[in-house]
C-alpha positions in Angstrom: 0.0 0.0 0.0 1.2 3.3 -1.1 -0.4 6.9 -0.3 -1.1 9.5 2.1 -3.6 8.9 5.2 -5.0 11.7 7.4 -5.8 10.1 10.8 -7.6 12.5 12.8 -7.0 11.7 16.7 -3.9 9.9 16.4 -3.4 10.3 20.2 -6.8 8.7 21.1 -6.8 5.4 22.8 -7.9 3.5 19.2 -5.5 6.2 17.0 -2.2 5.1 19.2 -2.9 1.0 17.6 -3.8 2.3 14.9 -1.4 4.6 13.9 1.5 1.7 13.6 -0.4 -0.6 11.9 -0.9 2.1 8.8 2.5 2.7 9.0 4.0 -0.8 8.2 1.4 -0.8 5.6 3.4 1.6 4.0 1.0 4.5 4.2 2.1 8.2 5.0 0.2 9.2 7.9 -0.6 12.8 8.4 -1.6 12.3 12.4 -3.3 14.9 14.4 -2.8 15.7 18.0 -4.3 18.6 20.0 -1.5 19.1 22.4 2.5 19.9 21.9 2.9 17.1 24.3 2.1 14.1 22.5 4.4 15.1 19.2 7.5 13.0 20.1 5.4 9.9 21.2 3.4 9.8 17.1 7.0 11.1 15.8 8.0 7.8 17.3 5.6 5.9 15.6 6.4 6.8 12.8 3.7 8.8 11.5 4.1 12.9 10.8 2.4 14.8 13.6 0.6 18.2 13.1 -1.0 19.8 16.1 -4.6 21.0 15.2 -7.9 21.9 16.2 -10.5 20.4 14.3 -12.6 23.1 15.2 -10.3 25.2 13.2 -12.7 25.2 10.2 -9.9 27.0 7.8 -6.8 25.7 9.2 -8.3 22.2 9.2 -8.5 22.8 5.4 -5.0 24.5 4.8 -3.9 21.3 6.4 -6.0 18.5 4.5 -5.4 20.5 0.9 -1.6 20.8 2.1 -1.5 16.6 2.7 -3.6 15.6 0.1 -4.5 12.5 1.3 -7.0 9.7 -0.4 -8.7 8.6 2.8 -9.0 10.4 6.3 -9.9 8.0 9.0 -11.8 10.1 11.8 -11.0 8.9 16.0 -11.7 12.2 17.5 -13.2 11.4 20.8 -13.0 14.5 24.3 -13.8 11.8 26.7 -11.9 11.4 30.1 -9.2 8.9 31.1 -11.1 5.5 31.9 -14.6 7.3 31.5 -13.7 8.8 35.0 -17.2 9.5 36.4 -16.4 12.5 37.8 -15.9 14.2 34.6 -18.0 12.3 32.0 -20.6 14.3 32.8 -19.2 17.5 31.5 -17.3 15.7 28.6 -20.2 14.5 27.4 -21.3 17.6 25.3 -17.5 18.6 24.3 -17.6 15.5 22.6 -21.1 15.2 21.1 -19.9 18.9 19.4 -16.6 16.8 17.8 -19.1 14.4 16.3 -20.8 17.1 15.0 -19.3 20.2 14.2 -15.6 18.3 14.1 -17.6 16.0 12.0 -18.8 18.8 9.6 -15.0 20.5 9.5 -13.3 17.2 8.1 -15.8 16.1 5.7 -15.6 19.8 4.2 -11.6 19.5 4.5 -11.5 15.7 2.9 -13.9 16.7 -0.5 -12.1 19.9 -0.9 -8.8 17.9 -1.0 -10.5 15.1 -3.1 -10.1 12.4 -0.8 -11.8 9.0 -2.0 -12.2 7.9 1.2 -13.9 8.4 4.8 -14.0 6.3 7.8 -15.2 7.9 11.0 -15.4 6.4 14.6 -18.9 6.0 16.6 -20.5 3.3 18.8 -22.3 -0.1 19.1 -23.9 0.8 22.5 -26.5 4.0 21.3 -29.3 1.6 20.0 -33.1 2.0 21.0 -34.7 -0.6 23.0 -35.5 -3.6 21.3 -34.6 -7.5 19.9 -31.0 -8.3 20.2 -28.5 -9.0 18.7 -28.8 -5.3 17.3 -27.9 -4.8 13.9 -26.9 -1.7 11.8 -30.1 -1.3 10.4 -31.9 -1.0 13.8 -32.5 2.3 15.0 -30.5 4.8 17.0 -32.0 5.2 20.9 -33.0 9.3 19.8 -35.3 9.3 22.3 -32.8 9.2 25.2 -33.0 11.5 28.0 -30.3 13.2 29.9 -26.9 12.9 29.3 -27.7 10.0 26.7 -29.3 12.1 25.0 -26.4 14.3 24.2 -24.4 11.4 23.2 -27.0 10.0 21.0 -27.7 13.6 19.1 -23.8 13.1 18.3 -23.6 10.0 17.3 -26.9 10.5 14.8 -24.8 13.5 13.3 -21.5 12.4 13.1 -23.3 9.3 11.0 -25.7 10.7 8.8 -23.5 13.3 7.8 -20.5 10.6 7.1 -23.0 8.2 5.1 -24.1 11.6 3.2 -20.6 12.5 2.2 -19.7 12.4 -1.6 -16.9 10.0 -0.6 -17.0 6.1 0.1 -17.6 6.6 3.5 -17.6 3.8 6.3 -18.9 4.4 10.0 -17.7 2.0 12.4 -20.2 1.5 15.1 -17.1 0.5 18.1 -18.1 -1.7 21.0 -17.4 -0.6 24.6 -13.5 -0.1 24.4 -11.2 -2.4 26.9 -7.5 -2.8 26.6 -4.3 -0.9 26.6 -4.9 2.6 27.3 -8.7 2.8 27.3 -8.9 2.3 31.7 -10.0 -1.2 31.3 -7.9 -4.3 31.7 -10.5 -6.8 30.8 -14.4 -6.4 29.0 -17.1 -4.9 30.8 -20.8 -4.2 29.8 -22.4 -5.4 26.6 -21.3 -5.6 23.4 -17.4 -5.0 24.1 -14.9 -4.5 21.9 -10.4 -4.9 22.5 -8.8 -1.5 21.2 -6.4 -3.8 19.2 -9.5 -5.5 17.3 -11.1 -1.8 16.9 -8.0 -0.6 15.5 -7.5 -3.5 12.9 -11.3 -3.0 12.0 -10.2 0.8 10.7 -7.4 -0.5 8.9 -9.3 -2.8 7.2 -11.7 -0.7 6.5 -9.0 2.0 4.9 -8.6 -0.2 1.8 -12.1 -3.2 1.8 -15.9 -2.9 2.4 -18.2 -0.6 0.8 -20.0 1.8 2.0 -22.2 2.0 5.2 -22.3 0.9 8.6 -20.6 -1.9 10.4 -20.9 -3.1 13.8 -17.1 -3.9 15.5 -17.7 -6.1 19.2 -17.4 -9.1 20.0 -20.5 -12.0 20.1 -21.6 -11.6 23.7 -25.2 -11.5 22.0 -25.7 -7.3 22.4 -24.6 -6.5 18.9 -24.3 -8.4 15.3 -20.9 -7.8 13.8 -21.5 -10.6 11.0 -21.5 -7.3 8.5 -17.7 -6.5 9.2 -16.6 -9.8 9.3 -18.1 -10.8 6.3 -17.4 -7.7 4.3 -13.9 -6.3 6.1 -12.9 -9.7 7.2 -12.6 -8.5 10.6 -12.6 -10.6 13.8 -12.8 -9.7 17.1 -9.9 -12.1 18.5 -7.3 -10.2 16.5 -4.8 -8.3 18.6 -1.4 -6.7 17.8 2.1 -8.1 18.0 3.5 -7.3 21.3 
């Protein structure tokens, strides 16, 4: 594999497994950071940092046109260390505005450049009440209250906007995240999901699939991911060389 990649929250808990992987598969990788901090830790991995904010509506295009990638893979998240519950609360709306004005601001940035390709990061655990396992075509829980409902509002943007994109754009609906660097040794709740398997499923997704929605978790009977492995090839036991 040959090209450039823009990978939008490189830092992120799925960005920092992901990040290598597109690297030894000989991409360029245009990786975004927020903070100054984290530079030398993607230099390290290879990739070439840039320190933006994707709420920077013109910069975020100066930079895209500047790369000109052919896909942008979106893991932009503002959510706390280990979903600490003493901040989730207020990180709940930071991050529902990512999904959708961050959203919004690389879509615009990725068809200006010409980018072919779009994959962008949401979740497996937003469906509505009903028969299980959920699949993609079953409907988004819009009717939430509280801070759910925040979420929810993001998520629903963040996808109809990707799937409306005049690119061949993937959303991968991500499990609940356990593993190196996500604040979770082992699985927890339903429907969960290894960072190392999430990450794989973006890289797959980067070059296989068409278009639409795929499910990433493992069978614990909360979620169907037959789509992505069927389509991607994807499984949930894969996990990165140590």
């Amino acid at each position: 594999m040959s090209g450039c990649l823009f990978l939008a929250g490189a830092s992120g808990a799925i960005g920092r497994r992901l990040a290598p992987l597109l690297v030894a598969d000989g991409w360029r990788v245009i990786a975004t950071t927020r903070s100054q901090d984290k530079i030398s830790a993607l230099r390290q991995m290879g990739v070439e940092p840039i320190v933006i904010d994707v709420f920077d509506a013109d910069a975020l295009l100066d930079a895209v046109a500047r790369a000109q990638p052919s896909v942008i893979v979106h893991q932009l998240t503002d959510l706390p260390a280990g979903l600490d519950p003493g901040q989730i609360a207020a990180a709940l709306p930071r991050n529902a505005r990512i999904r959708d004005e961050g959203t919004r601001n690389l879509i615009a940035a990725a068809v200006r450049a010409g980018a072919g390709r779009f994959i962008a990061q949401s979740i497996a655990f937003a469906y509505a009440d009903g028969p299980t396992p959920h699949g993609e075509e079953d409907r988004l829980n819009i009717d939430a209250n509280g801070g759910a409902s925040v979420s929810v509002r993001g998520v629903a943007s963040l996808e109809r906007q990707t799937l409306d994109a005049p690119l061949h754009a993937i959303v991968l609906r991500y499990g609940r995240l356990y593993g190196p660097g996500t604040g979770f040794d082992a699985a927890s709740g339903a429907g969960p999901v290894h960072v190392d398997a999430a990450a794989q499923a973006a890289r797959l997704a980067v070059t296989q699939g068409p278009p639409g929605i795929y499910n990433i978790a493992e069978d614990d009977g909360a979620v169907s991911s037959e789509k992505a492995k069927r389509l991607l090839g994807w499984s949930a036991a894969w996990r990165a060389k140590p």
